[in-house]
C-alpha positions in Angstrom: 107.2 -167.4 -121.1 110.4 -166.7 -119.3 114.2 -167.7 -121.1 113.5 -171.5 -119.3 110.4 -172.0 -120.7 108.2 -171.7 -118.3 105.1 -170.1 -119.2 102.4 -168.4 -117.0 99.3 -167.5 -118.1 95.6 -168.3 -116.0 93.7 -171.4 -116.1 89.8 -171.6 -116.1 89.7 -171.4 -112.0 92.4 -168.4 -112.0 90.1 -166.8 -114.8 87.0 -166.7 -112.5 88.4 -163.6 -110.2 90.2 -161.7 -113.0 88.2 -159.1 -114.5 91.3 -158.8 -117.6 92.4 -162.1 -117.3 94.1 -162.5 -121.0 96.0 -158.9 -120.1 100.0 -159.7 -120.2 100.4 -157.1 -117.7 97.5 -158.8 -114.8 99.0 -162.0 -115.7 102.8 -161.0 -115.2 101.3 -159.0 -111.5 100.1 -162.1 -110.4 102.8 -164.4 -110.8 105.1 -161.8 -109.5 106.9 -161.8 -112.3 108.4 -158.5 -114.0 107.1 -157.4 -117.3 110.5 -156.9 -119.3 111.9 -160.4 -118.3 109.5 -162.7 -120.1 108.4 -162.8 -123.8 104.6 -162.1 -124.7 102.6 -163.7 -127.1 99.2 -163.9 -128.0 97.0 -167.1 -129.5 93.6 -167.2 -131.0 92.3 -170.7 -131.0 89.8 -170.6 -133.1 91.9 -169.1 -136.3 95.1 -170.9 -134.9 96.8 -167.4 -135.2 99.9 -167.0 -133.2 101.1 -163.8 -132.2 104.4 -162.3 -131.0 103.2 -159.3 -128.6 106.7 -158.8 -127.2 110.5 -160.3 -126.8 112.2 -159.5 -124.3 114.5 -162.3 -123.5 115.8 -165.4 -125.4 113.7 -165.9 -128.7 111.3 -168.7 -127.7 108.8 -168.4 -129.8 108.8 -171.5 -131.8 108.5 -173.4 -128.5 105.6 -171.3 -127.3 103.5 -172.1 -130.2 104.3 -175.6 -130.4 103.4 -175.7 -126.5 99.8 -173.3 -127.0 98.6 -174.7 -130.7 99.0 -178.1 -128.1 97.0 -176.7 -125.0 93.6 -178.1 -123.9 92.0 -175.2 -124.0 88.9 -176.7 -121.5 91.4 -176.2 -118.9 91.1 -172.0 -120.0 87.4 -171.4 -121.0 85.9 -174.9 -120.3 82.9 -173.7 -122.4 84.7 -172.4 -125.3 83.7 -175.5 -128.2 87.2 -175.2 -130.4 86.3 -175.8 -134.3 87.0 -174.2 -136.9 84.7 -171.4 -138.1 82.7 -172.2 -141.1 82.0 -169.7 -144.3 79.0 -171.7 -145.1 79.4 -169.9 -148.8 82.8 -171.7 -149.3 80.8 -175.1 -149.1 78.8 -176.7 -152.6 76.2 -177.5 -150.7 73.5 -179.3 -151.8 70.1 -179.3 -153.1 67.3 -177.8 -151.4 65.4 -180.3 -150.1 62.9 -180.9 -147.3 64.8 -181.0 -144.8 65.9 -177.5 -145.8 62.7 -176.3 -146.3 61.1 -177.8 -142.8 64.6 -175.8 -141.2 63.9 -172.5 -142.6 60.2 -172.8 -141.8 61.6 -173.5 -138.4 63.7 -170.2 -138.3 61.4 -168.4 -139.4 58.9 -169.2 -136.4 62.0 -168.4 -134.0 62.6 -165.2 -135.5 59.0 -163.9 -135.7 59.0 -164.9 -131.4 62.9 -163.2 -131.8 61.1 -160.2 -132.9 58.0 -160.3 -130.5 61.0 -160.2 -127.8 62.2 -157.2 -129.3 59.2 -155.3 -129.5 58.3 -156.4 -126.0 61.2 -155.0 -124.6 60.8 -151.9 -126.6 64.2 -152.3 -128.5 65.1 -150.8 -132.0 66.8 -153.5 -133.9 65.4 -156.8 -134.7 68.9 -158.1 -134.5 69.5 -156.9 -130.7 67.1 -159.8 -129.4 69.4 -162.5 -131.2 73.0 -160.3 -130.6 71.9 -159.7 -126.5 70.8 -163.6 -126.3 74.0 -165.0 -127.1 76.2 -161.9 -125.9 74.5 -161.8 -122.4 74.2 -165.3 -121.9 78.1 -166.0 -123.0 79.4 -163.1 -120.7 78.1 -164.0 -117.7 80.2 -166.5 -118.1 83.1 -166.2 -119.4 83.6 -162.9 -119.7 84.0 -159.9 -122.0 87.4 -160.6 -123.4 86.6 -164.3 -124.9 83.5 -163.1 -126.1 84.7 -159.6 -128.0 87.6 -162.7 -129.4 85.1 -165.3 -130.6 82.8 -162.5 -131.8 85.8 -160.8 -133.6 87.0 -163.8 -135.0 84.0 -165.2 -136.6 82.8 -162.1 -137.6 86.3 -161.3 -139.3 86.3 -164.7 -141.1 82.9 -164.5 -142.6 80.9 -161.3 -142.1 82.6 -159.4 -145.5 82.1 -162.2 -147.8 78.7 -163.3 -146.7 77.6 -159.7 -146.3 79.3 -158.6 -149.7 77.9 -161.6 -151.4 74.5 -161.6 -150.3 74.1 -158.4 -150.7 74.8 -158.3 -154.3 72.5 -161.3 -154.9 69.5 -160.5 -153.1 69.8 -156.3 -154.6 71.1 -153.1 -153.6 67.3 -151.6 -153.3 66.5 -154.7 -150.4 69.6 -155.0 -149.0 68.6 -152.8 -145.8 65.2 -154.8 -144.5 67.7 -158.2 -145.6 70.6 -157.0 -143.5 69.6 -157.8 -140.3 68.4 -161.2 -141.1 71.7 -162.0 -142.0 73.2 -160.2 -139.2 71.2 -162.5 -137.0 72.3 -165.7 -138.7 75.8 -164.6 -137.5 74.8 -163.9 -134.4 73.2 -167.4 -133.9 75.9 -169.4 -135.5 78.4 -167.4 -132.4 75.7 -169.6 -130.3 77.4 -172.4 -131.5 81.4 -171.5 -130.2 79.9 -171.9 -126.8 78.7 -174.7 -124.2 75.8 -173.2 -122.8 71.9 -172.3 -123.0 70.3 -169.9 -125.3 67.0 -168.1 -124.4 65.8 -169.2 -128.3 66.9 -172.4 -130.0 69.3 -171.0 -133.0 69.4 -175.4 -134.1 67.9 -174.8 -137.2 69.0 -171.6 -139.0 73.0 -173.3 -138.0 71.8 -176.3 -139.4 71.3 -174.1 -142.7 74.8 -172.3 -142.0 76.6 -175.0 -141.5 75.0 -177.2 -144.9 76.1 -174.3 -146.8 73.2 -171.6 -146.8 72.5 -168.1 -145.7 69.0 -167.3 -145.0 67.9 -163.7 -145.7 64.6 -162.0 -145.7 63.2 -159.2 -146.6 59.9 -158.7 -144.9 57.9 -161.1 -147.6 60.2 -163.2 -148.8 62.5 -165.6 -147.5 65.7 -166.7 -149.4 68.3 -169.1 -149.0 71.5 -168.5 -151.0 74.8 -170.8 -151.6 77.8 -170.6 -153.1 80.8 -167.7 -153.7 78.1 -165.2 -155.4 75.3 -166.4 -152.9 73.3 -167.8 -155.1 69.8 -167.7 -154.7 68.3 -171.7 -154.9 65.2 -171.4 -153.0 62.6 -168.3 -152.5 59.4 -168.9 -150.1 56.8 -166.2 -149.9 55.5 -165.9 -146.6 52.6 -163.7 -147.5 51.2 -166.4 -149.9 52.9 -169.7 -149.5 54.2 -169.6 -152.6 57.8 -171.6 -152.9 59.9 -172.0 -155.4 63.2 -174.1 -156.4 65.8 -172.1 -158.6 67.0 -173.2 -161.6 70.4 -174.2 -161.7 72.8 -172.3 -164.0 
């Protein structure tokens, strides 16, 4: 934004033929405008964070968030879905039921074929098949840059408390085959920041997410856990059928 207030940055069409298109330095080439006579600031939408990257002329800054927190951003990244990014741990969610149950057993068919993929294609992580689905799929798109920012951003938000917290729940000597099962529940709720079609239908383990669950397994058993210290409330054995409901404290 320049000391009048006028503010240049790329919409979704100038976006298309810029391979840096949130760089200051691209943005201020193309509008022929020099570097040290506008200010520079930064906004994630998804957090709401606003940023001052640099002032170098009058101090405008409450007027350039008031303008960006009030931006449509489908005129930037048309399939960017703004919403606010869920710690599905901070929600009291509600009993298992069977609608729970009937999403899990869901997931867990889309992540056996998630892992057929992998194998396939002679990959070494489980969670590459989920990670490369949405990753690929979203930067073809819309490029790096959005992706690296909604994958940064939700990942920031709720990675260390879910991964903390489930960890210490489900038991230091299964936390690495449970790992990647949560990684991939991650991975597939970042499906959901964007308008677009997967190559595996991620509907039912973000259902889960977003009702307040984390799904985690550990070769045998599946678990879903709730609350701040992830909480395991219901355990289903894949290897003999066996499910059960946990008590409540």
């Amino acid at each position: 934004m320049d000391e009048f207030g006028k503010k240049y940055y790329f919409d979704a069409k100038g976006r298309k033929t810029e391979s840096e298109p949130d760089s200051h330095s691209r943005i201020c080439s193309r509008f022929f405008v020099r570097e040290d006579s506008v200010n520079k600031f930064e906004f994630n939408p998804l957090t709401r964070e606003f940023t001052v990257d640099n002032l170098n002329t009058v101090d405008n800054k409450v007027q350039a968030e008031d303008w960006v927190k009030s931006l449509n951003f489908k005129r930037i990244i048309p399939l960017l879905i703004i919403k606010p990014i869920v710690n599905p741990l901070k929600i009291k969610a509600k009993k298992v039921t069977a609608l729970e149950i009937s999403k899990l057993e869901t997931w867990n068919s889309v992540w056996n074929s998630v892992r057929n993929s992998v194998q396939n294609s002679v990959q070494n992580l489980v969670r590459d098949s989920v990670w490369n689905s949405v990753r690929n799929s979203v930067q073809n798109l819309v490029r790096n840059s959005v992706y690296s920012s909604v994958q940064d951003s939700v990942r920031s938000s709720v990675w260390n408390s879910v991964y903390n917290s489930v960890r210490d729940s489900a038991g230091i000597s299964a936390w690495n085959s449970v790992r990647d099962s949560v990684w991939d529940s991650v991975y597939a709720y970042l499906s959901t920041f964007f308008s677009i079609d997967y190559k595996y239908d991620f509907s039912s383990i973000n259902f889960l997410w977003e009702s307040g669950f984390v799904a985690s397994f550990d070769g045998t058993l599946w678990r879903l856990h709730t609350g701040n210290n992830a909480k395991i409330v219901y355990t289903w054995n894949t290897k003999t059928n066996e499910k059960t409901h946990e008590k409540s404290n």
